[in-house]
Every structure is written in C-alpha cells, then in structure tokens.
Backbone as numpy.savetxt, mean C-alpha at the origin, in Angstrom:
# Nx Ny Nz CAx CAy CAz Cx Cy Cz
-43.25 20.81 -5.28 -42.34 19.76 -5.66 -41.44 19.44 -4.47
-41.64 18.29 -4.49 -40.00 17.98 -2.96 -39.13 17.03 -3.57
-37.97 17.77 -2.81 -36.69 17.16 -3.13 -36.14 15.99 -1.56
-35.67 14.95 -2.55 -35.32 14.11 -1.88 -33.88 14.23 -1.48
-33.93 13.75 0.23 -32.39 14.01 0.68 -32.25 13.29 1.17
-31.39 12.41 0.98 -30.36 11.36 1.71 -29.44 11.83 2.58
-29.56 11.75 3.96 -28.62 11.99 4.69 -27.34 11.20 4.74
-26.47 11.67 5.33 -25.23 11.30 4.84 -24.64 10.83 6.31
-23.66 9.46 6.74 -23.18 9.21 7.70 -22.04 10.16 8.18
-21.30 8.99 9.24 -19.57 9.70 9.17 -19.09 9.45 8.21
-19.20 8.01 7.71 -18.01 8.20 6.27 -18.75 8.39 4.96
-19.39 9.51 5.15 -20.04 10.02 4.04 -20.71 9.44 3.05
-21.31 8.75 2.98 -22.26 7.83 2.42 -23.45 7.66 3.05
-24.61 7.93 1.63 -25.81 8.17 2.38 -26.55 6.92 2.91
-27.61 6.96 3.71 -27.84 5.85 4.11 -28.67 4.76 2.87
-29.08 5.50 1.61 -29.32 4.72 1.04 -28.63 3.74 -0.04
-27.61 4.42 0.17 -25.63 3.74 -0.36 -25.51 2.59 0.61
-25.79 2.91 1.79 -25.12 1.55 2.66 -26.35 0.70 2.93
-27.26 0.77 2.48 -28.51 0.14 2.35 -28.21 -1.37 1.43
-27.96 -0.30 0.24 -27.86 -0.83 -1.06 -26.66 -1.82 -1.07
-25.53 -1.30 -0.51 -24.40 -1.96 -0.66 -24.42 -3.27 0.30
-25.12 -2.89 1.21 -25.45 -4.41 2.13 -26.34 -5.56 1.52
-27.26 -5.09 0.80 -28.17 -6.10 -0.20 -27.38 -6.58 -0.78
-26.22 -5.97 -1.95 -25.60 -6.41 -2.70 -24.86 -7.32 -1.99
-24.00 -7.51 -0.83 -22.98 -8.31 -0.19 -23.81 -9.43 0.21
-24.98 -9.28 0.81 -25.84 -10.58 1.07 -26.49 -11.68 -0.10
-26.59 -10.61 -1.18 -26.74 -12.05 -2.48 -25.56 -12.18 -2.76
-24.57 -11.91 -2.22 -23.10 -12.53 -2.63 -22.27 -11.93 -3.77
-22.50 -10.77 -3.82 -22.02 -9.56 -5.09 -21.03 -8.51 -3.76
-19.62 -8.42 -4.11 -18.56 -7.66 -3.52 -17.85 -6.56 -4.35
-17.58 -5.37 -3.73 -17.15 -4.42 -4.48 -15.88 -4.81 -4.87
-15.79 -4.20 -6.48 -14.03 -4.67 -7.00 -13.16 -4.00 -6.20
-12.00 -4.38 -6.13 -11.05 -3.89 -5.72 -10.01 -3.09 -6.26
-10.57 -1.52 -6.48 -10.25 -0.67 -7.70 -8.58 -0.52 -6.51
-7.61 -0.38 -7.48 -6.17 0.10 -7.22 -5.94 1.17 -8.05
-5.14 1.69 -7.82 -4.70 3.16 -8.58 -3.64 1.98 -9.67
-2.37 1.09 -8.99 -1.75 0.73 -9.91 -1.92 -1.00 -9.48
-1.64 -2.05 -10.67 -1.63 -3.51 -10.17 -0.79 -3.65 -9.58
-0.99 -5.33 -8.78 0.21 -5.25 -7.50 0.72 -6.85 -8.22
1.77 -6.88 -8.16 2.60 -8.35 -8.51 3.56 -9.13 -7.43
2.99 -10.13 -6.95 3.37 -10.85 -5.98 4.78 -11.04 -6.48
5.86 -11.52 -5.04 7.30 -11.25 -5.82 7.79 -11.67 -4.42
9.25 -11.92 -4.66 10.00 -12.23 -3.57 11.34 -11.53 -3.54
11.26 -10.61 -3.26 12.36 -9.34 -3.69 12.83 -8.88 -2.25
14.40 -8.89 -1.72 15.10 -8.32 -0.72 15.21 -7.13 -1.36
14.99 -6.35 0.22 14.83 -4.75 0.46 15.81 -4.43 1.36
16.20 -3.39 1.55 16.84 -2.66 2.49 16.00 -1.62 2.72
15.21 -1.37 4.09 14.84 -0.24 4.42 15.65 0.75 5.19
15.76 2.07 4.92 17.09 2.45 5.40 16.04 4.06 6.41
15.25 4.14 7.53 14.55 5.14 8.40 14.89 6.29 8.46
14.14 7.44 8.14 14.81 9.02 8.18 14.57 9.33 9.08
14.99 8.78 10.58 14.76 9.23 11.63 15.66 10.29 12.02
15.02 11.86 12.73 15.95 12.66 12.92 16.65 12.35 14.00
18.28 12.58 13.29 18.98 11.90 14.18 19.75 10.92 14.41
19.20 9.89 13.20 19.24 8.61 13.49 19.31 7.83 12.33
20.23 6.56 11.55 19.85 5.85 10.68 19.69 4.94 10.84
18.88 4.27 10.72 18.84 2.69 10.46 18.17 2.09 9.28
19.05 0.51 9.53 18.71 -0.08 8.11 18.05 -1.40 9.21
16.56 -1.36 8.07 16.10 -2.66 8.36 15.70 -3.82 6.79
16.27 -4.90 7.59 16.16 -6.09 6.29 15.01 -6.83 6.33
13.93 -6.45 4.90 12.54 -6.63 4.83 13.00 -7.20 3.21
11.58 -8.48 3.02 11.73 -8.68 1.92 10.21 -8.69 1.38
10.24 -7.71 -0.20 8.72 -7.38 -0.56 7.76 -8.90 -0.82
6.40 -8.57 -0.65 5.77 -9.83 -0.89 4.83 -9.46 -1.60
4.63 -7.76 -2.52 4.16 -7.66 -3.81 4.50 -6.47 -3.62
4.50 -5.83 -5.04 5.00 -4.40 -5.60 3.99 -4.06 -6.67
3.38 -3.13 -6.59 3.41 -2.00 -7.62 4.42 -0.88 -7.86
3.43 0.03 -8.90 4.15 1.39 -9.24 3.90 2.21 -8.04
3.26 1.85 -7.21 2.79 2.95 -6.49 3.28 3.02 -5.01
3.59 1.42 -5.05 4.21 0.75 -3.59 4.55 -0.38 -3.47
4.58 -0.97 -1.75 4.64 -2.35 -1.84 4.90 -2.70 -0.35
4.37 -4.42 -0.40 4.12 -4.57 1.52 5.74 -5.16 1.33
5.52 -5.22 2.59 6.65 -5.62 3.02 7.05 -6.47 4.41
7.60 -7.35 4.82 7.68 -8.36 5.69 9.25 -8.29 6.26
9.39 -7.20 7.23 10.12 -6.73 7.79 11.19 -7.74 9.14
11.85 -7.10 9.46 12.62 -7.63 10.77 12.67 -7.11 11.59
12.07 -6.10 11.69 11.88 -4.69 12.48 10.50 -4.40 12.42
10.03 -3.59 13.56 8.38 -2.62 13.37 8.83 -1.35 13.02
7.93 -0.68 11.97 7.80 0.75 11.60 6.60 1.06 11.81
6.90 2.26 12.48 5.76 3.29 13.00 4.83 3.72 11.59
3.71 3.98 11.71 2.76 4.46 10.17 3.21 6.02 10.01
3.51 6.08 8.85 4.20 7.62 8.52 5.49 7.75 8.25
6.05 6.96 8.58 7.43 6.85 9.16 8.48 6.77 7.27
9.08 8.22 7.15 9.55 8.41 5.70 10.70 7.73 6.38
10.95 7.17 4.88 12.45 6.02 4.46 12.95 5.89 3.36
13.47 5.55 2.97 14.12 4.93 1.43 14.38 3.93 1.30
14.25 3.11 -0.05 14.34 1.38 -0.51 15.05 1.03 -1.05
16.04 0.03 -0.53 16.97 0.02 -1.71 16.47 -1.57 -1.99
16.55 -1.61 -3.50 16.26 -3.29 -4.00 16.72 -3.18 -5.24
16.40 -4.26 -6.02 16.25 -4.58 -7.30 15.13 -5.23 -8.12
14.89 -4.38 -8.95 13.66 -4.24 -9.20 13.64 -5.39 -10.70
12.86 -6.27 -10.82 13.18 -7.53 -11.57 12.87 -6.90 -13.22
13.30 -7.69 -13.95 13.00 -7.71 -15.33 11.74 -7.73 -16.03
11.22 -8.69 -15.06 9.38 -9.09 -15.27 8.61 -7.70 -15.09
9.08 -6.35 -13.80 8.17 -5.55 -14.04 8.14 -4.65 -15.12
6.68 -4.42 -15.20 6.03 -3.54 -16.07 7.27 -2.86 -16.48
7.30 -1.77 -17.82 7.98 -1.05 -18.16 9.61 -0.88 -18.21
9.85 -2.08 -17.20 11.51 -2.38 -16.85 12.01 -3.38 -18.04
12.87 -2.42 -18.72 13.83 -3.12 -19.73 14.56 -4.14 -19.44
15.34 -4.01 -18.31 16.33 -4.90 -17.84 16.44 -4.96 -15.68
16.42 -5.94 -15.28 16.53 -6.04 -13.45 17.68 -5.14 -13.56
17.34 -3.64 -13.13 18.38 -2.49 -11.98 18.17 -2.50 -10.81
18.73 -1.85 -9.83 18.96 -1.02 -9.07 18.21 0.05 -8.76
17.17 0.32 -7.37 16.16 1.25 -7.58 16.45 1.64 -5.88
16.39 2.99 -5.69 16.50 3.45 -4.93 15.01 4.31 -4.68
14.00 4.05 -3.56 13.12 4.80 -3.95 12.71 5.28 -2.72
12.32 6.63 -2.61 11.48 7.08 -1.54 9.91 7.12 -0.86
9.65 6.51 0.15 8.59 6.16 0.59 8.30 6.42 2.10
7.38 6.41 2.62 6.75 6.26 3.34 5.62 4.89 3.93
5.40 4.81 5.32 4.91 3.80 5.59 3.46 4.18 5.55
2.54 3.13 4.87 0.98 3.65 5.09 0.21 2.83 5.75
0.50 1.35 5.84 0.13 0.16 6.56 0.67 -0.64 7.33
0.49 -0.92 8.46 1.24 -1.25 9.57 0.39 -2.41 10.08
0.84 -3.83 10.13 0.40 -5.06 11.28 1.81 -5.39 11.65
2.20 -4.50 13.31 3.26 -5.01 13.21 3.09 -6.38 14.37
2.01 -6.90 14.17 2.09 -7.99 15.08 2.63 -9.33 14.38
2.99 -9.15 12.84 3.42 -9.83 11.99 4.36 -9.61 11.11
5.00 -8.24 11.45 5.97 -7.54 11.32 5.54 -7.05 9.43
4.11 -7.18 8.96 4.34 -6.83 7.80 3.61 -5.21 7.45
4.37 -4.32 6.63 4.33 -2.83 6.35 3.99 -2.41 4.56
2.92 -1.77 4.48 2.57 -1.22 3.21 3.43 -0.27 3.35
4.31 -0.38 2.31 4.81 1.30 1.92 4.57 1.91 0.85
4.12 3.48 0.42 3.87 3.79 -0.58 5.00 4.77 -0.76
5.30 4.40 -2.25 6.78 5.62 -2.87 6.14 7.03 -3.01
6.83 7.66 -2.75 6.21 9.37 -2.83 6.50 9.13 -4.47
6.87 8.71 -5.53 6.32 9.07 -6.81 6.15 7.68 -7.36
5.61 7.20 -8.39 5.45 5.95 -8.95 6.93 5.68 -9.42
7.19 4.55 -9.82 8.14 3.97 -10.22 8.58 4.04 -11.93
C-alpha cells in the first residue's frame, strides 16, 4: 500500500494546496476574508499616547475602522511595528455591545505599518 505525501513549502502549504488555490483564483473564485472580529468603517479622533522607555508622546491619529480586536489608523506621526501604546477615544453608540458613546482607554500595540501614508493597524491586547 503507498501513502501519499504532499510536500509542504515555506509557508507550509502543500504544493497541492497552492495548486488548487491558484485554479480557484483564475476562474475568478477568492478566498473569504475570515476576521477574528468585524471591522466598521468610522471617523473617530484618537490620541495615541507611545510607551517609549523614557519617553512620552502623544500622537493625533484619527481611526478609519474599528473592531473588537483593533483598528487602522491614519496618523500624524510614523510608528515603528510593535511599538506598545495606549488609545484614548470615544467609542460611538453605534458599536456593537456599547450602550451609550464613552470614553475608552485601551491598550495596544502596532501590527501594521505603511508609513509612507502615515496609516497603522493597531491591535488592543484584549478585545473591547
């Protein structure tokens, strides 16, 4: 009896995964775009405030969508990727689970960086 083995690339997928997945993109079929949480476009002022050791600064970014999980952001400043901070905003009425527009102070980190357009994914170290 023989067993069949698909070897596997660098990003771990065998070659008959990226075979397959290229057929699919050429008849015009694209993978969904699974998110952990939905993202809601928005026009929300931020205060990013940098935990640089040493050092504080506040930079004035305003979000251009939010989830629970995060949110980009369109900065006045460049942030380095990694780079832990805290958010200060107000978080609207319309989102999910929010009773009433408060006051949200949240901790994050940077995970996406084009700062040739000054805009930054940040993800909150806990959901919202």
């Amino acid at each position: 009896m023989h067993k069949r083995i698909h070897r596997q690339g660098k990003s771990g997928m065998s070659s008959f995964v990226k075979i397959l997945k290229r057929g699919m993109q050429k008849m015009g079929f694209s993978a969904r775009n699974q998110r952990k949480f939905p993202r809601f476009d928005c026009t929300i002022p931020v205060e990013v405030h940098l935990d640089a050791p040493g050092q504080i600064s506040v930079i004035e970014a305003v979000a251009q969508n939010i989830s629970s999980g995060g949110m980009l952001l369109k900065c006045s400043a460049a942030m380095d990727l990694l780079t832990p901070c805290h958010l200060s905003f107000r978080i609207p009425s319309w989102f999910p689970g929010a009773k009433r527009a408060h006051e949200v102070m949240a901790y994050a980190h940077v995970r996406h960086a084009d700062p040739l357009n000054n805009y930054f994914g940040v993800a909150f170290n806990g959901p919202l």
